[in-house]
N, C-alpha and C positions, 0 to 999 in steps of 0.2 A: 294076329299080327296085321298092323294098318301096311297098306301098300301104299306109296307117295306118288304121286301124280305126277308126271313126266314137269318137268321146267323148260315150256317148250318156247313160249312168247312172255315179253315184259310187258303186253301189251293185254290191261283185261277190262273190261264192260263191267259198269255198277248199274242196275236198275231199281228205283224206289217207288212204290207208288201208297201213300200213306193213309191214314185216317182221315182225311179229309176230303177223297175218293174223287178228287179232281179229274187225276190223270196221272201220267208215268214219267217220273222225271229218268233222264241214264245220262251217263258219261261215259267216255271211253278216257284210261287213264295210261299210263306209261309208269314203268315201276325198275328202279336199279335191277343191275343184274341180282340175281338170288338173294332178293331181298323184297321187305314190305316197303321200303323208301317209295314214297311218292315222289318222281322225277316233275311230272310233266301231267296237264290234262289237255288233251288233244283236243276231243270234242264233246262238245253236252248238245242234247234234244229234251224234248218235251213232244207229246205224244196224249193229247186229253180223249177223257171218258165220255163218251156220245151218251147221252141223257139216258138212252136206254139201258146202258150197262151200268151207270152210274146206281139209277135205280134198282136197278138188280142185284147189285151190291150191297144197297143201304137196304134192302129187302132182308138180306142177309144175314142181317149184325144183328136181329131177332128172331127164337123160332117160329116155325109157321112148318104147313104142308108143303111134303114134295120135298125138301129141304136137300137130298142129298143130290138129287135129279137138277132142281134150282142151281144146284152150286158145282156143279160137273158141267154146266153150261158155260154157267160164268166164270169156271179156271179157263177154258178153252177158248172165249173169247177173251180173255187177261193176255193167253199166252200168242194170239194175233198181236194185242197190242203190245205185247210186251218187244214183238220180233220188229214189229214196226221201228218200233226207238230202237231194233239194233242196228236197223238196215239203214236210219237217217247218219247215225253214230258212222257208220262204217263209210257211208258217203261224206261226209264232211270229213272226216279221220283221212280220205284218199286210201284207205286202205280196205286188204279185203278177208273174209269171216275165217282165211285158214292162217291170219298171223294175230290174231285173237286167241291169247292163252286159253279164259275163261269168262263166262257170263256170272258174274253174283247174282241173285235176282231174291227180294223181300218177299212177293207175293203180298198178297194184300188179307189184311188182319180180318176175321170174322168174329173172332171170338177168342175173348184173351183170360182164360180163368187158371192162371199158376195154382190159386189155392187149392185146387180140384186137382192140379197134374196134368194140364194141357193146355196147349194154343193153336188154333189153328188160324194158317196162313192161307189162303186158298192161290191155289197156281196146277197149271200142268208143265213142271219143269220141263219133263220126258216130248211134250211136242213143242215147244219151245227151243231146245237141242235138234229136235228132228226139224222146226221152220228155218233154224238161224245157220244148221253145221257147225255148230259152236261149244263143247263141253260147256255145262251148265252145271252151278253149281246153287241147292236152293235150301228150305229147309233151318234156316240158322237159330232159330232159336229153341227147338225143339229137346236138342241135346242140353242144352241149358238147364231147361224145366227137369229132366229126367235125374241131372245133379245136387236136383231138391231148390233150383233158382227158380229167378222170378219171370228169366226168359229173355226181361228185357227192364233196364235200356242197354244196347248191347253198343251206343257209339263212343260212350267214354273211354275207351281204348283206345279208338281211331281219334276221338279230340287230344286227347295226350300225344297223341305220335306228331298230327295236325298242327294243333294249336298251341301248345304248351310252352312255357318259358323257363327257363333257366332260373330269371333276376325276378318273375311278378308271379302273383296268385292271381287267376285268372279262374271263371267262371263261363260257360259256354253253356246256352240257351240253346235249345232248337224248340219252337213253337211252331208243331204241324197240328194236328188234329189235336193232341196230348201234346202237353209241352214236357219237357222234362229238362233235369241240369245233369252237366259234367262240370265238376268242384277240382281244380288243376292248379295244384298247391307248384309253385317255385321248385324247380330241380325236378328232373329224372328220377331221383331215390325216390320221391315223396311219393305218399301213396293218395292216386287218382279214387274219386269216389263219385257218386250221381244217382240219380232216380229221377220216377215218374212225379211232377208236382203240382199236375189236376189236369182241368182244360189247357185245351193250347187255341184253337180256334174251333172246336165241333161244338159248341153253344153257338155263339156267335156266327157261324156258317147254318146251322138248321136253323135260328129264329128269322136269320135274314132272308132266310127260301122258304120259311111257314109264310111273312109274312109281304115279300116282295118279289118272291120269285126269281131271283138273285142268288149267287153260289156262295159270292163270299164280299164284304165290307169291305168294296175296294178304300184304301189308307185310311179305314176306320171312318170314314164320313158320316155315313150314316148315326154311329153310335155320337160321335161328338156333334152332331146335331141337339142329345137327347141330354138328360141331366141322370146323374147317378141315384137310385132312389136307396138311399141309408137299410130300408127293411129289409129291401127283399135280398141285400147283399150280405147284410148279417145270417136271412137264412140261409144262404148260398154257402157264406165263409163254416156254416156251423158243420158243415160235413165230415163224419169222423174220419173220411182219408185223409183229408190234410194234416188231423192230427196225429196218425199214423208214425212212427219210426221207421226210417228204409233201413233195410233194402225194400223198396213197393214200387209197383208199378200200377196203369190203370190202361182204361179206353172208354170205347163206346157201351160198352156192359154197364158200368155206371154212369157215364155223363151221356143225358139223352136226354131229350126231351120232357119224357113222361119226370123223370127229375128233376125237368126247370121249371116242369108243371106243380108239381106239389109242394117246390117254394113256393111258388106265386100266390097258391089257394095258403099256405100257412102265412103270409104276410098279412091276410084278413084287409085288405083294401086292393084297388085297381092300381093299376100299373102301365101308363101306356108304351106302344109298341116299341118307341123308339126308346123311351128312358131303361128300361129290359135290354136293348143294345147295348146301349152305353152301360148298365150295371153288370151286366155279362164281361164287355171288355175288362173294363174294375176288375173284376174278380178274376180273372186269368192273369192282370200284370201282377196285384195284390199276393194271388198265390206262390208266383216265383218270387215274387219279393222275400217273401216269407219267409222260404225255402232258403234261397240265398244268405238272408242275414243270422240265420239257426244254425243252418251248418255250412256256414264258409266267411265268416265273420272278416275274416281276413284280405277278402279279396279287393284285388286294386283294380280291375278292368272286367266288362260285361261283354261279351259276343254274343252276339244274336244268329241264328238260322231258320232256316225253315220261311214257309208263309206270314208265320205273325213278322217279320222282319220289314216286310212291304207294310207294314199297318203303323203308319204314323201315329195314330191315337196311341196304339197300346204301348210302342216305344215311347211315347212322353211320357204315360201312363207309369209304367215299369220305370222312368227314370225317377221319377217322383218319389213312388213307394219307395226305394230305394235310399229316400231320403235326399237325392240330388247332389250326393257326394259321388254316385259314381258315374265314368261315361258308360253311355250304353251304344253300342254301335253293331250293325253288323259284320259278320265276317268276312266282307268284300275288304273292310281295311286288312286284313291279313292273307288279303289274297285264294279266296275261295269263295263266289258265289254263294248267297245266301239260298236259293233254292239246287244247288250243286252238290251242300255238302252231305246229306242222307245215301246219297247214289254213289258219292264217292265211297263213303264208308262203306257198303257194299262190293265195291270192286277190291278196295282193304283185308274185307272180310273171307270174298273168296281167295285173294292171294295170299295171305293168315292160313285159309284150308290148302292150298296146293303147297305151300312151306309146312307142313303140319304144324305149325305154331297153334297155340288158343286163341280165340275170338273175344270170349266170355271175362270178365274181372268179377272173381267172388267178390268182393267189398261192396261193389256197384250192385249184383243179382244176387247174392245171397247160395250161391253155388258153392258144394262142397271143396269143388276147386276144377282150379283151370280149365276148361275144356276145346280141342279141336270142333269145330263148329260147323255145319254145313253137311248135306249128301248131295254127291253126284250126280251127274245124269249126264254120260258121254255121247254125243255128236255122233 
């Protein structure tokens, strides 16, 4: 028998920190009484990855020695910074850690292999609770996977609750590390659907730090400096995920490097640095293109999230592919920050677990059904 978690504050903390292993986005959000309604977002921070944990992270996302000793470091430093963004949150909020229902917290992806039957998130929830005083609530995707799902994308939920319209078919992007879509058919009855649909910006963030030292392609400059090269994009586009039927999801397991590498060697000519920028962007707005016009034929409006939203390239890019019939805009027109809404959804997610409501949409993961989402970890 599940026991239910006291409904003690409408007041709960979303923490994300993505595939793109920047830093830690959070929000502190405000939510109706005994409900998932989002009233109100009080406060957002940002809380970035000091080079050295960064690297220790991307250290991570391959095996190698020491591996579990490696990565017992790196949760314990995640869950320093994780308390960080909760104490900026709580300061800007005016308020303080005992009128905080609960902490959602993503933890940060290592390794995402559903086909096998696991994901691991890397976090130490448990001192996290013990830095913050805050029930903490982590873990989400886990129970997903064990439903026979893919784990993830777990926000097309929270973009239906968010985003959705009554009168329009609407489509919501988020492009962080992996991009993925939420397909948000007209009306509440309609059934919400989405998946992973390739890169989102981790091409385009590792070539620009292999080859300048740089995190990420502030508004795509760099790539629209370069020209798109036809070959090496067709070998890019040739990758059997894209062809894939969802329910699928992906990461850093497949898009990596050594993957950009051995298009490059099959295009049988040179490629320089900057035109690889620019055909990397291509292929990330190309592939939501894709995606978009297969299975969501119908839609009349594009929202954008995440990082790619700042990258003026790829948003011209993606209006293009798109055919130029539709707008693409980010989610600040609907009133959510485009690097807000992943944290938000997290705070969604842990009040979904403290309602014992489901997290997860079978259609979306491929989950036997519904499931409560998230474990505990009390203050």
């Amino acid at each position: 028998m599940s026991v239910a978690v006291p409904l003690n504050s409408p007041l709960h903390i979303g923490l994300m920190s993505g595939t793109s292993l920047d830093g830690v986005d959070g929000v502190l959000a405000r939510f109706a009484a005994g409900s998932d309604t989002i009233e109100a977002t009080l406060a957002a921070a940002y809380v970035p990855f000091p080079e050295h944990l960064r690297a220790d992270l991307m250290a991570l996302q391959a095996a190698g020695p020491n591996e579990i000793e490696r990565e017992a470091h790196a949760a314990n430093a995640l869950a320093v910074h994780y308390a960080d963004c909760v104490q900026q949150l709580l300061l800007q909020g005016a308020v303080e850690a005992a009128d905080i229902g609960l902490v959602g917290v993503h933890g940060q992806t290592i390794r995402h292999r559903p086909e096998l039957g696991f994901t691991r998130q890397t976090n130490n929830p448990a001192l996290l609770a013990e830095l913050c005083g805050i029930d903490v609530v982590a873990d989400f995707r886990s129970r997903d996977i064990a439903a026979g799902g893919q784990g993830a994308p777990l926000v097309p939920a929270f973009h239906r609750a968010v985003f959705g319209s009554e009168v329009q078919d609407r489509v919501v992007v988020n492009i962080g590390g992996i991009s993925n879509i939420s397909i948000l058919p007209a009306g509440a009855d309609q059934a919400t659907s989405g998946f992973d649909t390739g890169p989102g910006n981790v091409l385009m963030d590792a070539w620009i730090k292999l080859h300048q030292g740089r995190n990420y392609d502030a508004n795509g400059d760099w790539g629209a400096s370069g020209q798109v090269h036809a070959g090496l994009l067709a070998q890019l586009s040739d990758e059997q995920f894209f062809r894939l039927a969802p329910p699928k999801s992906s990461g850093r397991d497949l898009f990596h490097l050594d993957w950009l590498q051995a298009a490059l060697a099959r295009t049988g000519q040179p490629v320089s640095a900057v035109d690889v920028q620019a055909t990397l962007t291509a292929l990330t707005a190309g592939s939501i293109a894709q995606a978009i016009l297969a299975h969501a034929p119908t839609t009349e409006k594009v929202y954008v999230c995440g990082g790619g939203a700042e990258n003026g390239l790829l948003m011209g890019l993606l209006h293009q592919a798109l055919g130029g019939r539709l707008s693409v805009e980010s989610t600040a027109v609907l009133g959510v920050a485009p690097n807000q809404v992943e944290a938000l959804a997290f705070a969604w997610l842990a009040r979904r677990f403290e309602l014992r409501l489901p997290g997860n949409l079978p259609a979306v993961t491929g989950a036997r059904a519904p499931r409560v989402l998230g474990a505990l970890y009390p203050a």
